[in-house]
C-alpha positions, 0 to 999 in steps of 0.5 A, spaced: 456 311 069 456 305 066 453 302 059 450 296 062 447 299 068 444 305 064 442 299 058 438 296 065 436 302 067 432 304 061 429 297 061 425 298 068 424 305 066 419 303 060 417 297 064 416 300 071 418 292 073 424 290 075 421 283 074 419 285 066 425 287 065 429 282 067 425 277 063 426 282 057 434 282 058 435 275 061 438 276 067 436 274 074 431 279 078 437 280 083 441 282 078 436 288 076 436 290 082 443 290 083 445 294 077 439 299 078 442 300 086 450 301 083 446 306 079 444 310 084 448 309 088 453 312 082 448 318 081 448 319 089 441 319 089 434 314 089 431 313 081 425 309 082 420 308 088 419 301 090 412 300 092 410 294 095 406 291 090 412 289 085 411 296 082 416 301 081 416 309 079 421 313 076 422 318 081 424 326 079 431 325 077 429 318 074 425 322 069 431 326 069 435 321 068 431 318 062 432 322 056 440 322 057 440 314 058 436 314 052 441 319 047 447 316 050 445 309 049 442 310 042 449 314 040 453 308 042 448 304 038 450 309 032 458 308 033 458 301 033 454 300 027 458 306 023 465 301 026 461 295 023 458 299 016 465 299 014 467 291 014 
């Protein structure tokens, strides 16, 4: 897995928009949709439903998903800034 996507993935999850989430991180809305398809295919399975009206939903191993993107995104926040306390 690769922290980017999971970053991403987090974003859409709060959001439930790939568009709102590709304003917040200021990226292009295919590149949303590009890092969520590696994701998935990464986990070998579907994280969001795409609905026709623009919306998404976490699917049940999306929600499974999130609790693990946000602890492993949160320490890797709280070693960059233990490394950098230090200067």
């Amino acid at each position: 897995m690769d922290l980017q996507r999971l970053r991403t993935f987090r974003e859409v999850a709060r959001e439930l928009s790939f568009t709102r989430a590709a304003r917040n991180l200021h990226y292009s809305q295919p590149t949303i949709t590009a890092q969520i398809k590696g994701l998935e295919e990464a986990v070998g399975t579907p994280l969001f439903v795409r609905r026709g009206n623009r919306a998404v939903e976490l699917t049940s191993a999306g929600a499974r998903l999130c609790p693990y993107a946000d602890r492993i995104l949160d320490l890797v926040e709280a070693a960059h800034t233990e490394l950098h306390a230090g200067r």
